[in-house]
N, C-alpha and C positions, 0 to 999 in steps of 0.2 A: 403263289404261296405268300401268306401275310403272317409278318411278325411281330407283334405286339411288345411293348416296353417288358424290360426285366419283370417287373412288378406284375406284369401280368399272365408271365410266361410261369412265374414260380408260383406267383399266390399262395396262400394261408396252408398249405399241403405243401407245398415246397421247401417253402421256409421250415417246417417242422420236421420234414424228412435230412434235411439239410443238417439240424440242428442235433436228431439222433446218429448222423453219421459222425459228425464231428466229435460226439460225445464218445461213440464207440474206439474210432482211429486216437483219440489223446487220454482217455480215459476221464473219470470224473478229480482226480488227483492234479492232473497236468493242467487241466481250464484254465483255473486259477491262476496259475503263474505265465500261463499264457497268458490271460488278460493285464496281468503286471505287466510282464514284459512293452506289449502292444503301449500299456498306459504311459511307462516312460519313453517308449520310443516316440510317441505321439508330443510328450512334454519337450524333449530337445528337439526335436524337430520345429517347433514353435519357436521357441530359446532360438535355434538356428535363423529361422524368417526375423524374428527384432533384431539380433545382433545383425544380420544383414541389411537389413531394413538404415541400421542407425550407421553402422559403415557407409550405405547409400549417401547418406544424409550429408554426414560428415565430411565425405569426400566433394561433393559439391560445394561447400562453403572452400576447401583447403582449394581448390581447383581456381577458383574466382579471387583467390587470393595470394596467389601465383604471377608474379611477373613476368612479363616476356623474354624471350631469350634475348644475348647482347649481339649486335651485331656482326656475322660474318665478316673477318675483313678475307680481299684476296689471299691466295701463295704469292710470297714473293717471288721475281723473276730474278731466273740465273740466266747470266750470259757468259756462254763459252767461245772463247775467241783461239785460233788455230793459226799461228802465226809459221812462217819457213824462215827454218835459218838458210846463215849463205852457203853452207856445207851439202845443203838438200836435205837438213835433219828436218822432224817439226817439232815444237813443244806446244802443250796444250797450260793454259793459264784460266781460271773460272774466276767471276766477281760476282 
């Protein structure tokens, strides 16, 4: 079985059978504002890819114009020293 592109599966019969259903399910009232609708949502979604587009942009120059972090120093070292008194006690003392 072979299947031919969209275009050739619908053809000129398609498309117009297509076109009475569409009209039936939304009426001839609703089109119209379907197609608004469609039109704006097609305009901010454009608006969305520039504003993206220019955030892209932007962000690479601020990225290149970033310094490097300052450097790591160590943890300081604690030393605990565990001394015996002469009684058999112990005391712990840290520096």
């Amino acid at each position: 079985m072979h299947f031919g592109s969209p275009a050739e599966i619908f053809g000129v019969d398609g498309i117009i059978i297509l076109v009475v259903v569409v009209l039936v399910l939304f009426g001839s009232t609703q089109i119209p504002k379907l197609a608004r609708s469609l039109g704006s949502a097609q305009k901010e979604f454009k608006k969305g890819l520039d504003e993206g587009a220019a955030d892209d942009d932007k962000g690479t120059t601020t990225v290149a114009q970033v310094a490097p972090p300052a450097a790591v120093s160590p943890p300081a070292q604690t030393t605990v020293t565990v001394e015996t008194n002469g009684d058999g006690s112990t005391g712990t003392t840290s520096s």
